[in-house]
Every structure is written in C-alpha cells, then in structure tokens.
C-alpha positions in Angstrom: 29.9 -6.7 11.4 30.8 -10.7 11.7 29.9 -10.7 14.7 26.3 -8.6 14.4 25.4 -11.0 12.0 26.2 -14.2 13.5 24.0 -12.7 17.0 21.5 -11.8 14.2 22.0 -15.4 13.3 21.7 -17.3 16.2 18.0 -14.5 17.3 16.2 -15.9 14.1 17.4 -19.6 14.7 15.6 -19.6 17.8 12.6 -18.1 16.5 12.4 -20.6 14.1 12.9 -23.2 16.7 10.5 -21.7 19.0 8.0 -21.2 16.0 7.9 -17.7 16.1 7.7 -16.9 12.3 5.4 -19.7 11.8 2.5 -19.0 14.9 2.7 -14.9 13.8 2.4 -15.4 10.1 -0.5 -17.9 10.9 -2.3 -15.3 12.9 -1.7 -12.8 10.5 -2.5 -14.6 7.7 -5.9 -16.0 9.4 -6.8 -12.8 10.4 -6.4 -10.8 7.5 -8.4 -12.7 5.4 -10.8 -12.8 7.8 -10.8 -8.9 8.3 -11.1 -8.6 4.7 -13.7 -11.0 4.2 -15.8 -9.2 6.9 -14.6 -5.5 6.1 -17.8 -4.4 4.6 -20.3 -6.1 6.6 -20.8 -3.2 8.1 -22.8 -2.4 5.1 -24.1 -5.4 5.1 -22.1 -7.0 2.4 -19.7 -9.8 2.9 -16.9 -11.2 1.0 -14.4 -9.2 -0.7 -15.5 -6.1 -2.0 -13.4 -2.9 -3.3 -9.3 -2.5 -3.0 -10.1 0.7 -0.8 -12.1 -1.6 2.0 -9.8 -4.5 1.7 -6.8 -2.2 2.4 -8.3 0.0 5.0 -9.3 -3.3 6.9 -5.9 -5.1 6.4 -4.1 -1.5 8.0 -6.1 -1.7 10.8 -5.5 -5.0 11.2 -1.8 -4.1 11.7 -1.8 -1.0 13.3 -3.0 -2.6 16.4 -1.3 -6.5 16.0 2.1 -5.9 15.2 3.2 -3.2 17.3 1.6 -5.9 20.6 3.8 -8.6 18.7 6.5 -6.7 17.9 6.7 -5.8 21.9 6.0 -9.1 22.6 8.5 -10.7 20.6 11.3 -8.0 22.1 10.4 -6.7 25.7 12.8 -9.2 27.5 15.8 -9.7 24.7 18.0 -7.7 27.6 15.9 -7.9 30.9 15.2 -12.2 30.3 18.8 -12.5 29.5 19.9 -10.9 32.8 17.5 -12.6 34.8 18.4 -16.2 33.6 22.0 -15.1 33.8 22.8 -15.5 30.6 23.9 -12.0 29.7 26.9 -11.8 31.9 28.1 -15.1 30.2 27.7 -13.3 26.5 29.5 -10.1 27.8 32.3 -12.6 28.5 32.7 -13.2 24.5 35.3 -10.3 22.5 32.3 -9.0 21.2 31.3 -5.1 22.1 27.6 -4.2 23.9 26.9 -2.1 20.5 27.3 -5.4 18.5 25.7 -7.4 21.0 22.7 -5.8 21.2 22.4 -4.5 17.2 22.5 -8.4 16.9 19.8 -9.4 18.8 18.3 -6.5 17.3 18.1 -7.5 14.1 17.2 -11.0 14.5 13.8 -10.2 16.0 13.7 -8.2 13.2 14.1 -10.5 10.8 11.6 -12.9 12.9 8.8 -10.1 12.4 10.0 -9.6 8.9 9.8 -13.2 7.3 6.0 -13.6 9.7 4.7 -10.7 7.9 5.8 -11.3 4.6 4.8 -14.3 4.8 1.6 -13.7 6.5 0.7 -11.1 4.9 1.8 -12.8 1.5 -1.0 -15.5 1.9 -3.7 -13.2 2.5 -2.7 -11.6 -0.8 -2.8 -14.6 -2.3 -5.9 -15.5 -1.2 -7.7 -12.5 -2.0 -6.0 -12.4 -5.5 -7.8 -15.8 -6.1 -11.2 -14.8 -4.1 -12.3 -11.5 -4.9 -14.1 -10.3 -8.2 -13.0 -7.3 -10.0 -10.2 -6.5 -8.1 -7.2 -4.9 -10.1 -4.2 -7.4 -9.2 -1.7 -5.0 -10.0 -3.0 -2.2 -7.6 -3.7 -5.3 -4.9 0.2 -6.5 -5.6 1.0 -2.8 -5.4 -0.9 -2.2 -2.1 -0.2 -5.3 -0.3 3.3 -4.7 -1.3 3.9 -1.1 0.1 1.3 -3.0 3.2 4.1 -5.1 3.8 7.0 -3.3 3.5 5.4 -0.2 6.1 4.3 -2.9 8.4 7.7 -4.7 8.9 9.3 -0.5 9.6 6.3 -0.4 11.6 7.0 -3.4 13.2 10.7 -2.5 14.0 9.7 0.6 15.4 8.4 -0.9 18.7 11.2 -3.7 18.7 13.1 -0.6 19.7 11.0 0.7 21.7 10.8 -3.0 23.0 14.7 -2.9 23.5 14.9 0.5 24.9 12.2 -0.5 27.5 14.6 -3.7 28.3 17.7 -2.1 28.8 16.0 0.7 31.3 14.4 -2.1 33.4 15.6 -4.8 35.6 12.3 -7.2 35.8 10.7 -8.7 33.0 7.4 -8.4 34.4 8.1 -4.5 34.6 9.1 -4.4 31.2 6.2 -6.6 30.2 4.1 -3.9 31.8 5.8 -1.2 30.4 5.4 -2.5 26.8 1.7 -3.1 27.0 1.7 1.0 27.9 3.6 2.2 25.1 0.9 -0.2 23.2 -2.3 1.4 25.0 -0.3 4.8 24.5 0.5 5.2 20.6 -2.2 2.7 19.6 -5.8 3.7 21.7 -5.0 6.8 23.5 -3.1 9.0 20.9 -6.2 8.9 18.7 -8.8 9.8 21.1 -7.0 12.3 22.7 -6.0 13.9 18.8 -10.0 13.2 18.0 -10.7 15.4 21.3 -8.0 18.0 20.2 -9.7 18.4 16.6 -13.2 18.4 17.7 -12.3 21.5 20.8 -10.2 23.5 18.4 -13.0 25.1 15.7 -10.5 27.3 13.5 -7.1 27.9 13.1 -6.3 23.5 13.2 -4.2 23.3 10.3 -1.3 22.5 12.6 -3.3 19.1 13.8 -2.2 17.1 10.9 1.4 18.0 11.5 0.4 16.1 15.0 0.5 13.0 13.1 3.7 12.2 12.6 4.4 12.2 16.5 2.7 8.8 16.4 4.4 6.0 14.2 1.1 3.7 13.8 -0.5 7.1 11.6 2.7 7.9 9.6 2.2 4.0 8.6 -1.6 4.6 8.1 -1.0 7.3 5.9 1.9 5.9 4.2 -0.5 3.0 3.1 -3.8 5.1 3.1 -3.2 8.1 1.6 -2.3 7.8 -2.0 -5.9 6.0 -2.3 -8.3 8.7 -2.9 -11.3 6.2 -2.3 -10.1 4.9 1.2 -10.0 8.4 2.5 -13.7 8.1 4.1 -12.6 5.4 6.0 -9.6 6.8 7.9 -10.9 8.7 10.2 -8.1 11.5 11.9 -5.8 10.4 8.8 -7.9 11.9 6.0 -7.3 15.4 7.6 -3.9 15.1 6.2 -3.9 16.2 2.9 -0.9 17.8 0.9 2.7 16.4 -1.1 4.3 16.3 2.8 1.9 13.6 3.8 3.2 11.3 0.8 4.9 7.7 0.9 8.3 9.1 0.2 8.2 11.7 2.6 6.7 9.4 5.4 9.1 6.5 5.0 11.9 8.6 6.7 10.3 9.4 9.3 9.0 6.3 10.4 12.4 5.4 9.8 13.6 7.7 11.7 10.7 6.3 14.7 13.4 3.3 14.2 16.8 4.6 14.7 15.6 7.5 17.9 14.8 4.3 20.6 17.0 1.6 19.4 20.2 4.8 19.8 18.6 5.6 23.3 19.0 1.5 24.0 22.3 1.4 22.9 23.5 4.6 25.1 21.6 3.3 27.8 23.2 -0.5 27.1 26.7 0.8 27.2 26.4 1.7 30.9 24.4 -1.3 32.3 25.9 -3.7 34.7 25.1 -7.2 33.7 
C-alpha cells in the first residue's frame, strides 16, 4: 500500500508541475459557466435561467470533455513510459506491476479529481452568485452529485485509458485508439440507440436496459433523472423511467465501468515485457 501511494504521489506531483489540475479546472470552469450562461438561448433567453437547464447544460458539458481529458490525461502512462525507457528502470525498483500500475493509476485520478472539483466548484460558485431564483440548496445538491459522477466518470476512461496502454506498443496507436473509444461511447452509441428506438415500434421496453452498456448515460441519468423537470431535455435518457434507473442503483455500476478495464490492464500488465 506504501508503495501505491507514494507512485500515486509522485503521478499528481507532476501534474501539478506540468499544470494539469490547473489548465483542466480552467477549462472546465470557463466552459461551464459559459454553457450555462448560454443554455437557454436556444429559446432565446440568456443568462442563467432554471436549475433543470443549468444542470442539463453543465452534463452535457461533461459527458463529452472529460471522458477526451480523462483519455488524454492517461493514454500513454504505460506506452510513453516504455518508449522513453523509463519503465524498464521502475520495474527495477522491489515494487510489484500490480502496485506499479494501481499507482500511476490513482494519481491521474486524483489529477482529474482535484480539476473537476475545482472546476466544477467555481462554476457553482459563480452561478450561486449570478442567477435569480435559483434554490442554492438544490444547486449545492446538484452540482455536488455533478461532481462526484463526473470524477467516477472520469476514472472510468482513465482505465480504459490504461487498458488501451498496456495492450499497445506506440503511443501514437494508443492515442488513436483513445480517441475511438471517445467517438464510440460518446457520438456513436447514441445515434445508433436513437436508430434502434425509432426501428423497433412495440415491444422496446428492453431499450432502456441498453443504457447501462454505456458509462456516459449511466452518469446522465445518475445526474438527470431524479429531476422531473430536466426530463424534456435528455433525449434517449428520459425513456428510462422506474426505481432501477436511480442514483443509488447507478453508482455501482458505473463503478463497476471502473474496476472491469483497469482489472483487464492489470492481467494484461502482469505479462508485458518492458
């Protein structure tokens, strides 16, 4: 455990010296209050209108950035140690290739924990001063569980991220690799669900179970569904109604969208040559 923590240590060091946390909490910060300043021009209204709008906007907003920075921040933690030769060096230490890479692991997690928190922690702030007739306890309640799904979210495709690493020997094949399972769970899982619902006209109440093959819409509903008046919104999530489609039902699964790719890395780590 020593020696998982003090990998974990040294991962978030360098993200702090290579400004990680500080460049994605900017851009998340900037960006959500933009997205939620803008989220009802669509109707032709700016500024910040109802808790619904605000949190539909903001989950958009991180379905499709933090899985790409999550990949980003994680694609070459076992590849871009190979190729610079670095790996072979840290294999040399008494440490085992399960702590090794559970290390690493849960630095870049902590990286993408403390930039969404924090990023996500200023646009809260921000629109807890800004906006007019917002409840703040349901906004501190919704940005909370916001945060919180979006860092699991988050860690989800750092193991997808590491799972991609160890299988590869290039980074620039793991680089393209990531931006697929992006494309995949993030653009073409919808459409292709969309096309499913719209060709099937009766007998469909298996589709929502679909869902939760997709880690992006078990965090949209985790955040989306327990709001009655953000349902319009959602799109493919509002045909998920019922108690299995709830917060504490949906956590361990995406959970469990954790712990599935980060094992497979781990078996595939154990027999990689450095």
């Amino acid at each position: 455990m020593t020696a998982i923590l003090t990998i974990a240590g040294k991962e978030f060091r360098d993200g702090l010296r290579n400004r990680w946390v500080l460049a994605i909490a900017l851009v998340l910060a900037l960006l959500a209050v933009g997205i939620a300043w803008f989220g009802a021009a669509a109707s032709g209204g700016l500024g910040f209108t109802s808790l619904a709008t605000t949190l539909v906007s903001l989950a958009t907003l991180a379905v499709f950035l933090i899985p790409l920075i999550a990949l980003l921040l994680a694609y070459d933690a076992v590849v871009g140690e190979q190729e610079a030769g670095t790996l072979l060096l840290l294999l040399t230490y008494p440490i085992s290739r399960t702590s090794l890479l559970l290390g690493k692991f849960l630095g870049h997690g902590l990286i993408l924990g403390a930039a969404t928190t924090l990023g996500f922690g200023i646009a809260g702030a921000v629109i807890a001063l800004a906006a007019d007739g917002v409840p703040l306890p349901e906004l501190a309640a919704g940005m909370g569980l916001l945060i919180a799904s979006s860092v699991l979210l988050g860690w989800v495709f750092i193991a997808f991220a590491y799972l991609i690493s160890v299988c590869v020997t290039e980074k620039a094949r793991a680089a393209g690799l990531a931006l697929v399972v992006w494309f995949l769970f993030v653009l073409v899982f919808d459409l292709g669900l969309l096309a499913l619902l719209v060709s099937v006209e009766q007998g469909g109440d298996w589709l929502p179970w679909l869902l939760l093959l997709n880690p992006t819409e078990c965090f949209r509903l985790i955040n989306l569904a327990g709001f009655e008046a953000a349902r319009s919104y959602i799109g493919l999530t509002a045909i998920a109604e019922g108690g299995a489609f709830r917060p504490a039902v949906l956590v361990p699964i995406l959970m469990a969208w954790i712990l599935v790719p980060l094992g497979l890395a781990l078996l595939r780590f154990r027999h990689r040559s450095a």
